[in-house]
C-alpha positions in Angstrom: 0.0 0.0 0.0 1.5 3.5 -0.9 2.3 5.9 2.3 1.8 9.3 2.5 5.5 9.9 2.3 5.1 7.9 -1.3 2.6 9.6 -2.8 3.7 12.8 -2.3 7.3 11.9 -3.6 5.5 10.5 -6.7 4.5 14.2 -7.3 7.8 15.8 -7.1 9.9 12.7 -8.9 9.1 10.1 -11.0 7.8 6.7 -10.0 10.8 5.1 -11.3 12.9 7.5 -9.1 10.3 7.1 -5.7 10.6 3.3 -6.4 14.3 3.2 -6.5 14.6 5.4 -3.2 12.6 3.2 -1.2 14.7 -0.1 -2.6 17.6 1.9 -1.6 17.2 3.7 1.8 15.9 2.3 5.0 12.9 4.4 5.8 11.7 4.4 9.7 8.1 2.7 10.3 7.1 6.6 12.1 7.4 8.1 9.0 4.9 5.6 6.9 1.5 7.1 7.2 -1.7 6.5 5.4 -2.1 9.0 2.3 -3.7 11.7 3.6 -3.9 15.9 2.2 -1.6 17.1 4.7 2.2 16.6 5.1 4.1 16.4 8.6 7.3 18.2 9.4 8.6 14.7 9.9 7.5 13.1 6.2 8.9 16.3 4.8 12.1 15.8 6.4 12.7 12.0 5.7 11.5 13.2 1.7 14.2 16.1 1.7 17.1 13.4 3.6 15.8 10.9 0.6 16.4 13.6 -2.4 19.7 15.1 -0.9 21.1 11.6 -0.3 19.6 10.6 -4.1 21.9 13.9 -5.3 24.9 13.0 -3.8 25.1 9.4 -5.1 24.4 11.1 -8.4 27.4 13.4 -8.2 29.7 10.5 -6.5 31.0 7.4 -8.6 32.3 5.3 -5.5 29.2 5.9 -3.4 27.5 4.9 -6.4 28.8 1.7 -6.3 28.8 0.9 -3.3 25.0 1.2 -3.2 24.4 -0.6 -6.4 26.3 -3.1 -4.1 23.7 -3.5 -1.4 20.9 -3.3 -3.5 22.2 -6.4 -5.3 22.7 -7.8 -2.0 19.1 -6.7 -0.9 20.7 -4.2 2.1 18.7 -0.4 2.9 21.0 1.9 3.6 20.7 3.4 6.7 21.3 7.3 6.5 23.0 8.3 9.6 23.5 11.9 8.4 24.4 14.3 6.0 27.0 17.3 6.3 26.9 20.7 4.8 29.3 23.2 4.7 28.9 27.0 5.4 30.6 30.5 5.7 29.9 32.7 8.9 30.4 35.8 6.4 27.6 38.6 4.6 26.4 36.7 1.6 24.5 38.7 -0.3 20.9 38.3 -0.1 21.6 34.9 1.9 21.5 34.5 5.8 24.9 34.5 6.8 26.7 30.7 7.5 24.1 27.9 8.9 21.3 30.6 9.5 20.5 29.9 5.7 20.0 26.1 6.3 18.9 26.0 10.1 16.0 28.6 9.2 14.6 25.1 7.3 15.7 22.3 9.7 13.7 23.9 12.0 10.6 24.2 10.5 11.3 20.7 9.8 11.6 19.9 13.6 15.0 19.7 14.0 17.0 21.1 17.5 20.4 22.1 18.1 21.7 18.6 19.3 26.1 19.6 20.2 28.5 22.3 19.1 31.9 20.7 17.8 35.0 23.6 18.0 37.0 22.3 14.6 39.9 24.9 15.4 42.3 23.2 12.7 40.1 24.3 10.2 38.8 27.7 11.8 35.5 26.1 11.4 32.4 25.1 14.0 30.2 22.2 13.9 26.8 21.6 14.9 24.6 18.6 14.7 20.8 19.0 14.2 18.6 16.2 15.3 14.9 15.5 14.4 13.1 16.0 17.4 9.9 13.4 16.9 12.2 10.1 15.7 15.5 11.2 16.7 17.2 7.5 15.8 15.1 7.3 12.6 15.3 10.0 10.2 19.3 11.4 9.4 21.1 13.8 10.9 22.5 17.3 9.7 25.8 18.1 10.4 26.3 21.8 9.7 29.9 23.6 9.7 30.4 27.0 9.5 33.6 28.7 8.6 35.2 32.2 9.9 37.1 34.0 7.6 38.1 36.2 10.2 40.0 33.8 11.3 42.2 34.0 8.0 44.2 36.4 6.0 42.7 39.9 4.4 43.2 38.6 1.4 41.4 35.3 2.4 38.2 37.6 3.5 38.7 39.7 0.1 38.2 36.7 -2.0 35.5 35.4 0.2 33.9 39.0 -0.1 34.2 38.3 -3.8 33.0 35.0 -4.7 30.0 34.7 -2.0 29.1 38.2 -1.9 26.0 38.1 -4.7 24.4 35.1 -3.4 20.3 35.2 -4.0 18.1 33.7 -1.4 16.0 30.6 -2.7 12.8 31.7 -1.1 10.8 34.1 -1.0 8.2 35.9 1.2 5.7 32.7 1.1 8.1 30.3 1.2 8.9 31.8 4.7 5.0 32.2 5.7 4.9 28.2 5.1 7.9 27.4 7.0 6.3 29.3 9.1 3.0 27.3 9.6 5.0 24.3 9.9 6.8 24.8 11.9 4.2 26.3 14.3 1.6 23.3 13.2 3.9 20.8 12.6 2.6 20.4 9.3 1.0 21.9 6.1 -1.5 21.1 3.5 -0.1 18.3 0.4 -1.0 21.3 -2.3 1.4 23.9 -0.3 3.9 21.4 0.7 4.5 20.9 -3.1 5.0 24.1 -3.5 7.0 24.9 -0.2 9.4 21.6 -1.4 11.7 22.9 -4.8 12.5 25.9 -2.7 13.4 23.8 0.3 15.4 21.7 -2.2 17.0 25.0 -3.7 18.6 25.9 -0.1 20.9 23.0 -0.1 22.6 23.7 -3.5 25.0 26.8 -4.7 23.3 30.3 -4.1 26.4 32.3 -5.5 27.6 32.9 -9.5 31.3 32.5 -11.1 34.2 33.9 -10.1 37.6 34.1 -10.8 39.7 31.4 -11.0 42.1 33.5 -9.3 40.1 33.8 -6.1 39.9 29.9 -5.9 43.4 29.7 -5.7 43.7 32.3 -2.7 41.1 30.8 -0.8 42.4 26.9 -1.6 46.0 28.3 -0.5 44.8 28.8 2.8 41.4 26.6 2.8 40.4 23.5 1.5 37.2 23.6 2.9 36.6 27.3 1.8 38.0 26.5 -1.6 35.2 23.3 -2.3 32.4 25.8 -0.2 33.2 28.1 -3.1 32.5 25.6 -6.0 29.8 23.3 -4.5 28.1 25.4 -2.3 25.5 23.9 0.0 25.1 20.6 -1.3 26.2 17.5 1.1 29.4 17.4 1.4 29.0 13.6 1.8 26.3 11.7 3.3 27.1 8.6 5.7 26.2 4.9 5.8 25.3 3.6 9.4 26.6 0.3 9.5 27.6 -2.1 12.3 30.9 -2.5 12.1 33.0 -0.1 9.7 36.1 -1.5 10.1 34.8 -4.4 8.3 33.1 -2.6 6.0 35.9 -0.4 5.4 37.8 -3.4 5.2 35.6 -4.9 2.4 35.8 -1.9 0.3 39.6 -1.6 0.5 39.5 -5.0 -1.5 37.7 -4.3 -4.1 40.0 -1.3 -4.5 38.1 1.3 -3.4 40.2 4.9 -2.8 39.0 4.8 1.2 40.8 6.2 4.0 43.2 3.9 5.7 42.5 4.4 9.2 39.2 4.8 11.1 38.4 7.6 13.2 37.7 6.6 16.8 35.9 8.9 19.1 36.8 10.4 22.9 34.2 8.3 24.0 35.0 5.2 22.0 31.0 5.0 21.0 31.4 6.6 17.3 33.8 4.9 14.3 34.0 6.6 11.3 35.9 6.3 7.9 35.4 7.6 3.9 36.1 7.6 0.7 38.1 10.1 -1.3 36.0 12.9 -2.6 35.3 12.7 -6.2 36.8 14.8 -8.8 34.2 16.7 -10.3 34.7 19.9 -13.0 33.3 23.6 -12.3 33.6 26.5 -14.8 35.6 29.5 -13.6 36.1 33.4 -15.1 40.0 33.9 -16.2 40.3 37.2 -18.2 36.6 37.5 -19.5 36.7 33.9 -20.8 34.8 30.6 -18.9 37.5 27.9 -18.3 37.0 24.4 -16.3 39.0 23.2 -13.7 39.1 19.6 -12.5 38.4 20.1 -8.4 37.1 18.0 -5.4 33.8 17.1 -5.1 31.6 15.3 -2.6 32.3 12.0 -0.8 30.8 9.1 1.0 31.0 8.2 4.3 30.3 5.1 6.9 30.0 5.3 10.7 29.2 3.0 13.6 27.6 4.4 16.5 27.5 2.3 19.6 24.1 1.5 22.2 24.8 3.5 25.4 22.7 3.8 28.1 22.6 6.3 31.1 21.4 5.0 34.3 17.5 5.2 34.8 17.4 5.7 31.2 16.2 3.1 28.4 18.9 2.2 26.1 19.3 4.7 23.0 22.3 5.2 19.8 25.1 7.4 20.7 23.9 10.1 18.0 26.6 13.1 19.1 29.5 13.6 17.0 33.7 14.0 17.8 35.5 17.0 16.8 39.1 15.6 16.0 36.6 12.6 14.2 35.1 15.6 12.0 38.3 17.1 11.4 40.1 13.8 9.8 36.8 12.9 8.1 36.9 16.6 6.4 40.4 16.1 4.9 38.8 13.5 2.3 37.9 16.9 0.1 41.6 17.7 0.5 44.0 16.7 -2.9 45.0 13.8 -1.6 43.8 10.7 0.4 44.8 10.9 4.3 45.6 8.2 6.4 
């Protein structure tokens, strides 16, 4: 029987899309409702974690594969979360840094869930966790970069490249995210239209710019330099498997590029590992001419999170995150492959 969650899918992407999305991803019994004309903040959420997840595997060869792999092997992937990438910085007609995306999760019922200093990078990290099934629908993990923290020419280039970004919604986009969030849901007819908009925010808001800008900001900023040419898409999305090193293990066979080493958390609970960003191509102004340069892209990711349980409290995933974890797991968008 089709759920709510389906048939409204089926009206933004084809069946043959909807079809292939539920074959793929693991999708939490909470979410799958009778059809119905109204659409809660939580089905909206799993259907934006299902399109942004669909995106990146579009965009990433390996993580590609490796789900073609566990289809054939009849295995959902379990989306853990997905990470986006932001500048604390005036952009234009944008909200400045995670304002632009946290403005949605909200609405969406997501909360503030931990704050993760990543002072190698000059970057902060925050986790967003859906309030009504906080184990079953994905994560956002949202960093946020401070130019101030870098050079004047650094925060010139920035000025330059992010400084005409356009807003992806407009006055009644708001006045919906509005309602749902106060309601915790809207109609189907204005939920179709609230959801390209909502789709737009997690892409790139800002136009060309000079190749010569990339290269000051990349000097001093991987994760600055790939903000600048993807944007707001997911910088990768993440697997939730039992046991990674395996995993990792198995994908390292069949040659795979994936980090050597896992990333162990302070608490021990959280393992996590990747694979090598893709290499992707993005047009560039040199002199009044368009030119294309061959630059990193996004990547895939796998974690294990461990069962914890504090006392007089049921048992419940470890859902926080590790600073020194993000920081290694961040270095796959760098031009090489870490350890």
């Amino acid at each position: 029987m089709k759920t709510n969650l389906q048939d409204f899918l089926t009206r933004y992407k084809s069946s043959a899309w909807v079809e292939r999305s539920f074959t793929t991803l693991a999708v939490n019994e909470a979410v799958e409702k009778p059809v119905s004309d109204t659409m809660s903040r939580a089905e909206l959420a799993q259907a934006l974690c299902m399109c942004l997840f669909q995106d990146l595997i579009e965009r990433v060869p390996v993580a590609s594969a490796y789900v073609n792999d566990a289809r054939a092997a009849g295995t959902l992937i379990d989306l853990d979360h997905g990470a986006l990438r932001t500048v604390k910085w005036p952009s234009g007609d944008l909200p400045p840094g995670e304002a632009s995306l946290t403005r949605v999760l909200r609405a969406l019922g997501y909360q503030h869930n931990g704050t993760y200093p990543l002072e190698k990078l000059r970057m902060t990290g925050r986790s967003w966790c859906h309030q009504d099934i906080p184990e079953g629908i994905a994560q956002f993990f949202v960093s946020e970069l401070h130019p101030e923290r870098f050079s004047l020419a650094f925060q010139s280039a920035v000025d330059r490249v992010i400084g005409n970004s356009t807003d992806p919604l407009n006055a009644g986009h708001t006045a919906l995210l509005e309602t749902l969030s106060r309601d915790r849901s809207i109609s189907k007819k204005e939920a179709l239209l609230l959801f390209p908009a909502l789709i737009s925010c997690f892409g790139r808001q800002h136009s060309l710019f000079e190749i010569s800008d990339y290269d000051t900001l990349a000097a001093e900023s991987a994760e600055m330099a790939w903000i600048a040419t993807e944007g707001n898409v997911f910088n990768h999305a993440t697997d939730r498997v039992v046991d990674v090193h395996a995993v990792a293990e198995q994908q390292r066979k069949l040659g795979r590029p994936i980090k050597q080493a896992v990333e162990i958390s302070a608490s021990g609970n959280v393992r996590q590992t990747a694979f090598q960003a893709a290499e992707v191509h993005r047009r560039f102004l040199q002199n009044g001419k368009t030119v294309t340069r061959a630059v990193p892209g996004s990547f895939y990711e796998l974690i294990s999170r461990d069962v914890v349980r504090a006392e007089g409290t049921p048992e419940r995933l470890d859902l926080q995150f590790d600073a020194g974890n993000a920081t290694g797991i961040f270095a796959m968008t760098s031009a090489r492959v870490p350890a």
